[in-house]
Every structure is written in structure tokens, then in C-alpha cells.
C-alpha positions, 0 to 999 in steps of 0.5 A: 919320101915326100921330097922325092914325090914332089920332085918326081912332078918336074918336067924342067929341061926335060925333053918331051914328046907329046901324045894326044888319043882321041876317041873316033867320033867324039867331040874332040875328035878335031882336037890338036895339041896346041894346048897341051904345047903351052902347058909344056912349054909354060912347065919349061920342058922342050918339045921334040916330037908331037904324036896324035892317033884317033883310036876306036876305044881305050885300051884299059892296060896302056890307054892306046894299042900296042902298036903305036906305043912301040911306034911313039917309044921308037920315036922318043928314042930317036928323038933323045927324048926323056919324058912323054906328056898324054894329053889324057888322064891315065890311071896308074897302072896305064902309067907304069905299062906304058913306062915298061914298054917305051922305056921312058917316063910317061906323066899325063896331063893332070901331072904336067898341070900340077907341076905347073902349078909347083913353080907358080905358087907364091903365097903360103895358101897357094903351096900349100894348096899345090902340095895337098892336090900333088900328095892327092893325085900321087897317093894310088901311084906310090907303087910306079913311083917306088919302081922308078926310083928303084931303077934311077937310084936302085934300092940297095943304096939305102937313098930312098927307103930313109925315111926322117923321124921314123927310125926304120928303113926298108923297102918294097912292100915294108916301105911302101906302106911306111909312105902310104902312111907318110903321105895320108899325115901330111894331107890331113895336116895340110887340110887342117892348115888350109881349114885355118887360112880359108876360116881367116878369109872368111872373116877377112871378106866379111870384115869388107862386105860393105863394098861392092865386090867384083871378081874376075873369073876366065880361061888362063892366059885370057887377060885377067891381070891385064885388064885389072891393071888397066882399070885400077894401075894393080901392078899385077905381074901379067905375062904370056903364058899359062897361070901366070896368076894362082893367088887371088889379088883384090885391090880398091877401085874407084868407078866413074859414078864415086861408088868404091868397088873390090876388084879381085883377080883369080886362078885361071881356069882349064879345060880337063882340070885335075879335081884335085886342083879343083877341090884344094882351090876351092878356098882361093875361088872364095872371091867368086863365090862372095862376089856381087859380080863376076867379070868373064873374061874370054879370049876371042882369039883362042882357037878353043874358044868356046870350049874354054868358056864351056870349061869356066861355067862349068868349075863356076858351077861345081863351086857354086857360082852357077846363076851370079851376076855376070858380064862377058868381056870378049877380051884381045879384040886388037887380034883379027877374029873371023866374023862366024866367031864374034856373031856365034859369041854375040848371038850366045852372049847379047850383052858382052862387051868387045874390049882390048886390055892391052890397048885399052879400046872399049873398056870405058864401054865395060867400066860404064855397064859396070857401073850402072850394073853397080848402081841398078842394085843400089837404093834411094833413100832419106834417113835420119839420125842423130847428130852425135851419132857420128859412126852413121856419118862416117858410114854413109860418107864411105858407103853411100852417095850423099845426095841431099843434106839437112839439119833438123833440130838436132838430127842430120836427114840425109837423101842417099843411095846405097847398096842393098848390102850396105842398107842391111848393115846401116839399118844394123846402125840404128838411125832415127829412121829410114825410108825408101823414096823408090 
């Protein structure tokens, strides 16, 4: 059954139409679809119809009035259309009347993320994380589920009551239960698994406190990966389209100043986030919460822009990354932006940096305030050691500007700067002594 409620997530091939209800006189009342066609477009499904209605309230049974259901299932048959993508969070039951009356299969937009999210997934932590946020969100709709697959497969077949390893099949209620119990296993299985990765990237971060660690955070497709492969030559995969990146990546970069700093690429953010995903990859934003810096990267040319950086500082905040040192990059700036935009962004951000990652223009400009970012938080001081104490040597050549070295007597006084982090960690040596010049 585990199998079948994840391959019910794949919209593929699918041909879909799309539908977006905005209540009349909120926020989002002008809201388009234009990103929920990137979603289904990145999951691979092909457009055939967009539906938008402005409705005065939601209706508790379908979400949307009676009448532009029928309306949206008329033209999802004309269109030869299979699936139908809401660009709202539905509940279950709005899910399985709306099924009933278009005839089609309905998934919203919390569902089409987590397919998405399915086929990007590389490494061990991020699968694991997708199927725990996959069995959370499909838990309280294991009942449509069960009627769907009745009416693809038909019960009697036996196809979907076999249930591995149980010895028992069955169907309806018997079964249902039988999944329930299934499904609510394998999440605290997963969530065991995850304790033990997210346990080993604790010590993994710590292991590396001494170097000065910086995180990139934004909307998806705003230009993470690009701009890491422009500073550091990463040779992250970057590509066009939405979660491209879902593993944190972190590689070495050498700044200008000869400070060594962790630049760490993470999962793009999204407006209307499932919690779900939010809560399974909590463990991969790590990165961010143990960051000295965060790089926000922001895409001036969306449409959406300033609710995109609304969506990032708010996840930044559930996670506990609210008041971290942060630079504002106002990425894609080879694309023409109307002047109103870039005065609101400067006006809201005094100290963002305008940079193109794709061309490269301005990221000297980003990499200096970085750096000075970097060596504002770093301190002078003259500390003594003993000459057999090599680990102190070794320590301040990997850690530390040496600006002055002498020898007296048998002691090595060197004049240093070095991070706040790394003087903790070098008092933990234990020198002869220590003194702070400024």
C-alpha cells in the first residue's frame, strides 16, 4: 500500500488543468497562476486549460460553488484532461467531492509540491525526508485513496488489499485500518532514521565550527546555485526550473582577505509551503541555523518578488534563523526591472547588493562587503606560546591572519586576527597567554 500512496503523488505526462480561487478582497486578490504553471510544468505534467474564479467565501464541502465545479469538470473534459491542480490547500473531504463531481483526479497545491519534491530528492536524508512529509500529508486522506484505487483497479482483484509481510488481506474498512497502521510504522521508522542522520550533522558542523560559515537561503529558482558556482567554481547542477537544489551542498571558499569561509547551498523556499515539508527539512536548514551569515538571494525579476522574500523571512523565522546576520543579494539584475521595484527593494533593503550571477556584474561588490562582514567580527590579538606547542601553530596558520611573528626565549608572540569562534576554540589550546590589542 506504501508503494501505491506514493505513486498516486506522480502527475508525469499527466494532462492538467489548473484552477486558482481567490477570496474577494484579500491580499492575493490580483494573484495569477503563473507560479503554480511552473510548479506543473517542473513535476512534467502538460497544461491544457487555466481556470481562475474570485469567490466571496469557501465553500466548506468542494472549496469552490457548485456551479464552477461543474463549469471546470465540463472543460476538463473537453480538454481530454486527466488531472486537476488547486492552487489552494484542500482538506480531504474537499478533495474526494470535488473528485465526485468532475470525474477526474484533483490534487492540490501542497501535493503537486511533494511530487516535486519525489523526483528531486538525491541523497539518502532528502528521500527520506520526502517520503516522511509524503506519509504525513496522505495519512487523513488514506479513505479517497482507498476509493480511487477501487475505481482504477476494483477491489475484487485482490491488487490493492495485498499487504507484504502482514499475512492478511482485505478491504474497506478492515483494510484501511490495516494501512493506517502501516503508514503511522514507516513515519516513526523514518523519523528515527532522520534523529540519526540529523544527530551525524550536528557533529559533522561542529567538527568545522572554526571556519566562518556562510548560507545561502531564497526563493526557488532565484539563483542560489548559480551564484555559488560563480564564487567558488562548486559545479552545482543549476538549472531553470523550480528545486533544482533540495541537499545542502557546502564547499571551501577562499575571499579576498585570506580568511577561509563554508559556503553552503540550501533548498529553496516557496510561498504556501506544505508544513509537512517544512518540519521533515528542518534537519537540511541546519546550515542556516548554524551559519554566521545568511546570503538572501532574491530575483528581482519575479513578478512576485516581494512576496517571495516575505515567504523566505517567514520559514527563516519558523526555523529559528529570525534576527542572523544578513546580506540581501538582489540577484538577475541583466533582466530589465522597472525603476518603482528597485527603489521600494533599496528603500526596504539599505544594504542590498544589486549583482547578476549569471553574468558575474557586481559580485566583486558582494564578495568585498562580505568579506569586510567577515573580518568586522574577527579580533586582534598577540598571543604567546611555547614553541613545542605545535597544535597552537598549526591552528592559528589554518584559522588566523598572522600579522607579526617573534621568538622570545623559547616562546613563539604572534600578533593575529581571528574570529570570535575560533579565539574561544584557541584559548581551549591553552597558550602562554592571550591579549586583545583592540
Amino acid at each position: 500500500m506504501l508503494d501505491n500512496i506514493r505513486d498516486q503523488l506522480k502527475v508525469q505526462k499527466q494532462r492538467a488543468v489548473l484552477v486558482g480561487a481567490i477570496i474577494r478582497g484579500s491580499e492575493k486578490e490580483n494573484d495569477n497562476l503563473h507560479e503554480l504553471t511552473s510548479l506543473t510544468e517542473t513535476a512534467g505534467a502538460i497544461i491544457v486549460d487555466r481556470l481562475q474564479q474570485k469567490i466571496n467565501e469557501i465553500n466548506p464541502s468542494i472549496y469552490i460553488g457548485r456551479g464552477k465545479a461543474a463549469y471546470i469538470g465540463k472543460r476538463a473534459k473537453e480538454a481530454n484532461a486527466s488531472l486537476v491542480i488547486f492552487d489552494n490547500d484542500l482538506s480531504p473531504g474537499q478533495i474526494k467531492d470535488l473528485e465526485n463531481i468532475l470525474e477526474k483526479q484533483v490534487i492540490d497545491r501542497s501535493e503537486l509540491i511533494l511530487d516535486i519534491f519525489a523526483t528531486r530528492a538525491r541523497t539518502k536524508q532528502a528521500r527520506l525526508q520526502v517520503e516522511l512529509a509524503q506519509l504525513e500529508y496522505t495519512y487523513p486522506r488514506l479513505t479517497r485513496m482507498w476509493s480511487h484505487l477501487d475505481t482504477v483497479t476494483g477491489a475484487a482483484s485482490g491488487g490493492i488489499g495485498a499487504v507484504g509481510g502482514i499475512g492478511t488481506r482485505g478491504t474497506g474498512e478492515k483494510q484501511l485500518e490495516i494501512d493506517r497502521r502501516l503508514v503511522n510504522k514507516r513515519i516513526s521508522e523514518l523519523k528515527a532514521e532522520l534523529r540519526k542522520i540529523e544527530k551525524r550533522k550536528d557533529r559533522e558542523i561542529e567538527s568545522r565550527c572554526e571556519a566562518f560559515k556562510i548560507c545561502l537561503v531564497g526563493y526557488t529558482n532565484a539563483g542560489k546555485s548559480t551564484f555559488m558556482n560563480a564564487v567558488t567554481d562548486a559545479g552545482v547542477v543549476q538549472e531553470n526550473k523550480l528545486f533544482a537544489t533540495l541537499d545542502t551542498r557546502t564547499r571551501r571558499w577562499k575571499l579576498e582577505c585570506g580568511a577561509e569561509a563554508l559556503l553552503s547551498d540550501t533548498v529553496g523556499f516557496v510561498r504556501k509551503l506544505p508544513h509537512q515539508l517544512v518540519e521533515s527539512f528542518k534537519a537540511t536548514l541546519s546550515e542556516a541555523l548554524s551559519a554566521d551569515l545568511l546570503l538572501h538571494v532574491v530575483d528581482v525579476s519575479s513578478e512576485s518578488v516581494f512576496e517571495q522574500i516575505e515567504s523566505v523571512n517567514g520559514v527563516l523565522e519558523d526555523i529559528g534563523c529570525g534576527g542572523k546576520d544578513t546580506l540581501v543579494l538582489l540577484n538577475k539584475s541583466e533582466i530589465p526591472v522597472s525603476v518603482t521595484t528597485l527603489d521600494t527593494l533599496k528603500a526596504a533593503f539599505p544594504d542590498a547588493i544589486s549583482v547578476s550571477a549569471k553574468t558575474g556584474y557586481n559580485i566583486d561588490s558582494a564578495v568585498h562587503e562580505i568579506t569586510r562582514r567577515i573580518t568586522g567580527k574577527r579580533r586582534r590579538v598577540k598571543v604567546v606560546y611555547s614553541v613545542q606547542k605545535g597544535r597552537i601553530q598549526g591552528f592559528l596558520k589554518k584559522y588566523a591572519d598572522i600579522e607579526k611573528t617573534d621568538i622570545d626565549q623559547m616562546n613563539m608572540v604572534q600578533q593575529v586576527l581571528i574570529g570570535s569562534k575560533n579565539l574561544d576554540k584557541l584559548r581551549s589550546l591553552k597558550p602562554e597567554s592571550i591579549e586583545e590589542l583592540e
